[in-house]
N, C-alpha and C positions, 0 to 999 in steps of 0.2 A: 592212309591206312588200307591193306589189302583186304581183298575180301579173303576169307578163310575155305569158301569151298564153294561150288557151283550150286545154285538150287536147280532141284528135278523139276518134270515137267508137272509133276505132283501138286508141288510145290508154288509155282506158278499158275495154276490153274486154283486154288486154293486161296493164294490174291487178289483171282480176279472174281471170286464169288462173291455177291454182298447180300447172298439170300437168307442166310441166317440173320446176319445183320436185319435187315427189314420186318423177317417173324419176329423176333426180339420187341424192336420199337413198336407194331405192330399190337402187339402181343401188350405193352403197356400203356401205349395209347385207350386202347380196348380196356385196359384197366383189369385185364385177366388174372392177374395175379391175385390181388384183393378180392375178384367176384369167388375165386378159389377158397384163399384164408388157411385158418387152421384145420380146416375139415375138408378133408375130399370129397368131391361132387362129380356128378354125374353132367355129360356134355348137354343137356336138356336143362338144369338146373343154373351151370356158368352162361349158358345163352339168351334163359329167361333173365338171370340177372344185370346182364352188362347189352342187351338187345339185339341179336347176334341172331343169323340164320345156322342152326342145327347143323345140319352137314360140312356143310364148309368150315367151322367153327373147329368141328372134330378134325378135320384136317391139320390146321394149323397149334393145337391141343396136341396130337399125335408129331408133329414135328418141335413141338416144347420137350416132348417124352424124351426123343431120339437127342437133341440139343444140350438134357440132360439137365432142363431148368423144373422140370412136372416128374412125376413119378405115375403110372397108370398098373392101376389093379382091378381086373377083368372089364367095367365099365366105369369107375371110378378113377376120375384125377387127382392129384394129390400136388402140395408143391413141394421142391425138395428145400430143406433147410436155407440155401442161400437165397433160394425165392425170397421165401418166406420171412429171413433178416433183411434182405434188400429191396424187394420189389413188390412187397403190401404195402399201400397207402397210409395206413394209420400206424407202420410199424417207428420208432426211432430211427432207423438205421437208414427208411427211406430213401433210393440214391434217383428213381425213377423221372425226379424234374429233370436232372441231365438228362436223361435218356431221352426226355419229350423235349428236352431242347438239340438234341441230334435229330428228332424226326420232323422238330420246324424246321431245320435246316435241309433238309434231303430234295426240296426242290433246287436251292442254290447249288449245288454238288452237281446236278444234269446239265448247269450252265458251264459246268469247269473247261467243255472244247471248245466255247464260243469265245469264253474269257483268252483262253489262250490261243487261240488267233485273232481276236480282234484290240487285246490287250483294255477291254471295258471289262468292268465289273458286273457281276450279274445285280448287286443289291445296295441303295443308295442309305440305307440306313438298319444299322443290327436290330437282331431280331428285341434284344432285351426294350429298343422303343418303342418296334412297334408291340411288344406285345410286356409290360412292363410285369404284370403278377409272374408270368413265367420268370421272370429277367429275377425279379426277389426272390423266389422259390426256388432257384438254381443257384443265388447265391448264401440262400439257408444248407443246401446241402455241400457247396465249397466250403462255407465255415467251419461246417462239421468237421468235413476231410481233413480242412487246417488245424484245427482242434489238435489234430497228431504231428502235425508237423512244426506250427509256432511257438510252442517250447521252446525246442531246441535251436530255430532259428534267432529266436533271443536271445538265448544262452550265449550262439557264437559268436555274435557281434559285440559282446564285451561292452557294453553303455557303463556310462558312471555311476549312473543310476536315477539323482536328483533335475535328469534335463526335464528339457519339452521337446516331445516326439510331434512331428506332422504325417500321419499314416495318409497320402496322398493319394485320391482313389480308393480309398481305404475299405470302400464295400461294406461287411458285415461288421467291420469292426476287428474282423479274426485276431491281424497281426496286435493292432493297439491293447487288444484283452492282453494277448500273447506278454507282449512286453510289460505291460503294467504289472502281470503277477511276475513277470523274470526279476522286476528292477521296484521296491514298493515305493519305492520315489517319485518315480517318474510320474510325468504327466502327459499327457496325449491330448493331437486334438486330431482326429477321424474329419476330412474334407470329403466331401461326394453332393453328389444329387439329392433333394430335397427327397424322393421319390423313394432313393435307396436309402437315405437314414430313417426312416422310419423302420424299417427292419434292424438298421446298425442299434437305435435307441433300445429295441426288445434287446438285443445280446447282449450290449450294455447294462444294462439291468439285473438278466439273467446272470452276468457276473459279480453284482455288486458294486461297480467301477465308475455309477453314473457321477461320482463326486472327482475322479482322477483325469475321466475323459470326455471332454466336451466336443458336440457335432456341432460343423461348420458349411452348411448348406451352400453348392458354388458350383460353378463351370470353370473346372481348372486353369482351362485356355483363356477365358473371359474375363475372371472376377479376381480379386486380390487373395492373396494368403494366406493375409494375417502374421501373423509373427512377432516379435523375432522368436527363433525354433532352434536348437542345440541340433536337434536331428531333423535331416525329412528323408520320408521312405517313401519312394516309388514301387510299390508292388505289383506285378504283372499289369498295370497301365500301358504300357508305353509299345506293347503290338499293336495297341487298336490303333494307333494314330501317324502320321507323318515322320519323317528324317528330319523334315523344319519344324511341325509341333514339337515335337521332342526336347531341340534344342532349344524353342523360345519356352519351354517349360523347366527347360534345367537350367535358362537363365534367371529363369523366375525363382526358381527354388532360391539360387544362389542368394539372389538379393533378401529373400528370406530366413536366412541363416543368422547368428551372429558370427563374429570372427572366431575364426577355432572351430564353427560349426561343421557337420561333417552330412552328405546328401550319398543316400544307399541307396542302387538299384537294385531291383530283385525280376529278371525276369528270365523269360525262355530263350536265351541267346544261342546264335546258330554256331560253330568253329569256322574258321578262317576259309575253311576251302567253301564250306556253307553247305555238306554234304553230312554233317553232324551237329550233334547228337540226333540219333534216324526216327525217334519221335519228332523232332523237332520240327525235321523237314517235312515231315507230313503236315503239323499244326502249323506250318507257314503256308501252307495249300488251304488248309481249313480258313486261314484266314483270310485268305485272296477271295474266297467264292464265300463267306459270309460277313466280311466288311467290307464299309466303303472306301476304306483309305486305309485301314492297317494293312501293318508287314513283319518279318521276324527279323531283327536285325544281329549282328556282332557285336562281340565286347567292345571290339576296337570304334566301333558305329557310338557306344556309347561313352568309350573315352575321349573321342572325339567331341562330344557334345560336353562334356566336364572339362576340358581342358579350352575349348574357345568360351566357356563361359568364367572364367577363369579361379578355377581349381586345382589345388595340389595332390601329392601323393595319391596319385590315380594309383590304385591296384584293382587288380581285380583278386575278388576275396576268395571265390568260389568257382569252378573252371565252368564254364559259360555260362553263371547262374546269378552272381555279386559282384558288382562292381562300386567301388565309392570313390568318393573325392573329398580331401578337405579343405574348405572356406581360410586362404589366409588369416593367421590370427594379426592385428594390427600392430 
């Protein structure tokens, strides 16, 4: 694919800034936005409340203004509407645990020249261990997100209805809610971390589902998988880990299938030249300098891994996004 036009030097210099970036995180670490709220306050008022030196405060308040996250009326701050739906603590809409999970990560990121000449990694285990509340609280607000998107990802995959789903890594639960209201059949069972289903049990709940979909406390790599399972979904798992984990876990699946069964991936796959999708190839950087072993891999990386574990009718469903394979029927 050609590039379409040269960037200016504008342009490039624009890239290389990450100052807003850092006010931003900054800015919600500080917990700025909430000491704000509904009501505009004075920079003596947001510094009494969040413990902040005064002047310097006003500083980075006055560069919220300009960034166009605050609104400021003579000495009064204000927050604009999407502060306000996104970036108040006690709001719904709360997105700000991602955002403090980009600000754990901003030391790993100063290691990204040393990583790539010495080909070591800066960090021998992700942040969601060492720091687990973060790690749930980051996966209460991907829920949410998925909330709009696992609909329709059920929808496309066409289930029968009457299987049993394995959401594998399955996190909050997202996708298994997702499908259980797509298919009123179906059954699920949500695998993860003892650590993390205690969060999947609340949105279980919160949906009404605790009777459709049972949690399966395990280390995918380690522990068995129960079954036998009509479906298993791999939903964005499979960055964080190895080209051999990978494969010895889509052997695993396999063997937990029945015949006829069918094993979905669902992840961030890079295109063939590995220069696309141009999110992607940055969240393969993201991954290098904030895991200890993952990577972004190709479709073909994961038809590869379906086809020696021995699966049919590999498609891929979704262009870098779905790939499946089905289990021989006997």
């Amino acid at each position: 694919m050609g590039v379409s036009r040269e960037l200016s030097l504008a342009e490039v210099f624009q890239l290389g800034y990450y100052w807003e970036t850092k006010i931003l995180l900054t800015a919600v670490k500080l917990d700025v936005f909430s000491a704000i709220d509904a009501k505009p306050k004075t920079v003596q008022e947001i510094a009494g409340r969040i413990g902040a030196d005064t002047s310097i405060l006003g500083m980075l308040l006055n560069a919220l203004v300009a960034m166009k996250l605050l609104s400021k009326n003579g000495d009064m701050f204000g927050l604009s509407a999407t502060a306000l739906t996104y970036l108040v603590r006690h709001a719904p809409q709360y997105v700000g645990h991602l955002l403090l999970l980009h600000d754990a990560e901003w030391n790993n990121w100063g290691q990204l020249e040393e990583t790539v000449r010495t080909g070591r990694r800066a960090v021998d285990r992700h942040v969601f261990e060492t720091n687990p509340e973060l790690g749930s609280n980051v996966l209460a607000v991907l829920n949410r997100i998925g909330q709009q998107s696992g609909p329709n990802f059920a929808a496309r995959l066409k289930l029968v209805g009457d299987e049993r789903l394995l959401d594998l890594g399955g996190g909050a639960g997202t996708n298994a809610i997702a499908f259980c209201q797509a298919y009123p059949e179906l059954r699920a069972t949500v695998f993860d971390l003892a650590a993390t289903l205690k969060l999947t049990e609340k949105t279980v709940k919160g949906a009404g589902l605790e009777s459709r979909i049972a949690l399966h406390p395990g280390d995918f790599n380690a522990d068995p998988l129960g079954g036998p399972y009509d479906v298993v979904l791999m939903s964005d798992i499979l960055h964080y880990q190895t080209f051999q984990m990978n494969q010895d876990l889509v052997k695993k699946a396999f063997a937990s299938l029945t015949p006829g069964g069918r094993l979905i991936i669902k992840d961030r796959f890079l295109d063939e030249t590995g220069t696309g999708p141009a999110w992607t190839t940055a969240f393969t950087i993201h991954i290098l300098v904030n895991t200890q072993h993952g990577s972004c891999y190709k479709c073909s990386d994961a038809m590869r891994w379906l086809t020696t574990s021995g699966f049919g009718s590999i498609a891929e469903l979704e262009k870098t996004a779905v790939v499946q394979g089905l289990k021989p029927s006997l």
